[in-house]
N, C-alpha and C positions, 0 to 999 in steps of 0.2 A: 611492449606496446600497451599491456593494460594501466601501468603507472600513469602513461601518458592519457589515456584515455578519461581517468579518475580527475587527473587536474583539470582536462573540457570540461566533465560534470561539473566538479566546483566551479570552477568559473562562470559558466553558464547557469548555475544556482546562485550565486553570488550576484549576478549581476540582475536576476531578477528582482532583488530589494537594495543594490547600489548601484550609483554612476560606476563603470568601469571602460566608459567609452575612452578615458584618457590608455588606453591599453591600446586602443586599434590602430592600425598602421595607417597616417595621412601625413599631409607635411606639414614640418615642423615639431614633431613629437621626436620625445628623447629616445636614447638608445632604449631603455625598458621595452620600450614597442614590440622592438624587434625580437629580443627572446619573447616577450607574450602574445604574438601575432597570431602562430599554430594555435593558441588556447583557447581564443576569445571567438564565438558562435555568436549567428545571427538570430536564431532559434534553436527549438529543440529540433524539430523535424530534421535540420543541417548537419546538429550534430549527431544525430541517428544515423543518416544516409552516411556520414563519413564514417565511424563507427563498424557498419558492417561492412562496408566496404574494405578500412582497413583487418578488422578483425577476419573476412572471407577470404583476404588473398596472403594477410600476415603468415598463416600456418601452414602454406603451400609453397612457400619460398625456400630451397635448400641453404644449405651454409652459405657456398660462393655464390647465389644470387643475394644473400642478405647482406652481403659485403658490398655487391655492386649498388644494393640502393642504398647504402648510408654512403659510398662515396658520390654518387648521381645526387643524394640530397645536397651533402655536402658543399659541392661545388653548384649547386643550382640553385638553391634558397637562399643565399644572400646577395645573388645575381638576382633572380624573381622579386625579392622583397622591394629591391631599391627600383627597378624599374615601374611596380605595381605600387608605387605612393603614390598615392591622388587629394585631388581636396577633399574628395568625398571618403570618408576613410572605409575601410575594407576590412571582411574577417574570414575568417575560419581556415581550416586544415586541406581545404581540400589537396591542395597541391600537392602533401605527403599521401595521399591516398590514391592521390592519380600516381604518382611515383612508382606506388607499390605495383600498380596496376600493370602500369609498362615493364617494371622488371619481371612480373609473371611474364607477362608475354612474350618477352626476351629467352625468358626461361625455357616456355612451354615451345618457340620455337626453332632452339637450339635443342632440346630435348627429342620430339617428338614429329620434328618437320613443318614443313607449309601445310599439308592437309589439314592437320591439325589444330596448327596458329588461324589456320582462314575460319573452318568451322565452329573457332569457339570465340572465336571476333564476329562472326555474324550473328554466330547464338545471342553475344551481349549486346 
């Protein structure tokens, strides 16, 4: 996750002294988009919030839940991508962070019960 995280930074450094909006996902943009669509942030604050988010739930996921979210991205991000092209083009990560988020949840209540899944869904 932190590889990943380093290329937001640059990117999101990068594009505060370059055009890098030919990156974002709207229609008519070439396949490039698509691998650089997780990269490319609307601000910093954005890529903060996904950042902790990713990094708070990344180190809580056991093996077989890490499996489940690279297959759940797998089949679902390039299903999300194609649907979420607009005129107006679109950025950030969030999708892989909400990802993570559900497969904790999955985790924590297969692990731990509904008591547990309720009280830490209400907590957030």
């Amino acid at each position: 996750m932190i590889p990943f995280l380093l290329i937001c930074v640059l990117v999101l450094s990068v594009s505060r002294y370059h055009d890098v909006s030919f990156l974002y996902l709207s229609r008519g943009c070439d396949p490039l988009c698509y691998i650089a669509y997780p990269f490319v942030h609307a601000s910093f604050t954005h890529l903060l919030v996904n950042t902790i988010t990713i990094l708070s739930f990344w180190e809580r996921l056991d093996r077989e839940s890490t499996k489940a979210f690279l297959m759940s991205l797998l089949l679902s991000y390039p299903a999300v991508t194609a649907i979420g092209i607009s005129d107006t083009p679109t950025v950030g990560a969030s999708g892989i962070a909400f990802t993570i988020v559900g497969t904790y949840l999955s985790m924590l209540l297969r692990d731990h019960g509904i008591k547990t899944f309720i009280r830490f869904f209400l907590l957030v």
